[in-house]
C-alpha positions in Angstrom: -2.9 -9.2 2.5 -1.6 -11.8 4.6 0.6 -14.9 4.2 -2.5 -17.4 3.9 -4.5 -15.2 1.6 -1.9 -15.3 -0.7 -1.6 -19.0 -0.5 -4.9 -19.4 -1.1 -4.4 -17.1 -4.6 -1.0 -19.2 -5.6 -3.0 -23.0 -4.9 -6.2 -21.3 -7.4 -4.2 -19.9 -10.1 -3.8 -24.1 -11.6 -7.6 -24.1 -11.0 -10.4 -24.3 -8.2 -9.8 -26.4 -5.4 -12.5 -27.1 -2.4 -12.1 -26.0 0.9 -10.1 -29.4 1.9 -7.7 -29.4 -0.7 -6.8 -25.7 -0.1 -6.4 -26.7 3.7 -4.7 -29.7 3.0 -2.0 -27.2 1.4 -2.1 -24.8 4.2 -2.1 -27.4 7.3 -3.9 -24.3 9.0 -7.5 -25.4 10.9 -11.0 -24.7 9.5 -12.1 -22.0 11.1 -8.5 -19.9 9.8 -9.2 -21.2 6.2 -12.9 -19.9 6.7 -11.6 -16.4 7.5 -9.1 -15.9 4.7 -11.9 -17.4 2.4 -14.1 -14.9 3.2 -11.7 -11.8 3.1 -11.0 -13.3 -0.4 -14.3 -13.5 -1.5 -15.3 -9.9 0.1 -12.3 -8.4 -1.8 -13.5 -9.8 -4.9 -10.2 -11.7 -5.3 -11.9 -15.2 -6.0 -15.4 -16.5 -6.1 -17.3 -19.1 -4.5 -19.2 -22.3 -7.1 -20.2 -25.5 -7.0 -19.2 -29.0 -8.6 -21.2 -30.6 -11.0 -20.9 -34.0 -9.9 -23.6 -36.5 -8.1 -22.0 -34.9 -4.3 -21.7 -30.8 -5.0 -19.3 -29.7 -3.0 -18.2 -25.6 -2.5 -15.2 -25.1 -5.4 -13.3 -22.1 -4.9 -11.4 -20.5 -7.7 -10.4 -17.2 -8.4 -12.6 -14.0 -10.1 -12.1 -13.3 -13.8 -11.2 -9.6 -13.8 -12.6 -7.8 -16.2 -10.7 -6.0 -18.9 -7.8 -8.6 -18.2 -6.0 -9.9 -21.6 -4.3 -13.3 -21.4 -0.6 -12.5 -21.4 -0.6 -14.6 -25.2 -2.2 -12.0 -26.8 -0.4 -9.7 -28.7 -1.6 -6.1 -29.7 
């Protein structure tokens, strides 16, 4: 995985972000951005929505893997 993939994975973990916020963080150019998204997305490593406002925009945030346990819960 590459430097940019795993900046996009570090900006999602506080939640989804759209395409300009996560480029804003990168200062890389769209089409860059674009590729790592979609090496993300075909890795199953996060998951493309939409917002649910009056202007939807793409909101990317990352995949809920199944079988994962939230670190506060003790067995």
């Amino acid at each position: 995985m590459n430097d940019i993939n795993q900046i996009i994975l570090e900006q999602l973990r506080s939640g989804g972000k759209t395409a300009g916020e996560l480029k804003d963080g990168l200062e890389c150019s769209y089409s860059v951005l674009d590729r790592a998204l979609r090496e993300l997305i075909e890795a199953s490593e996060i998951e493309p929505g939409w917002s649910n406002d009056d202007c939807p925009v793409r909101i990317y945030q990352l995949k809920r893997k199944q079988g994962a346990i939230p670190f506060w819960i003790n067995q």
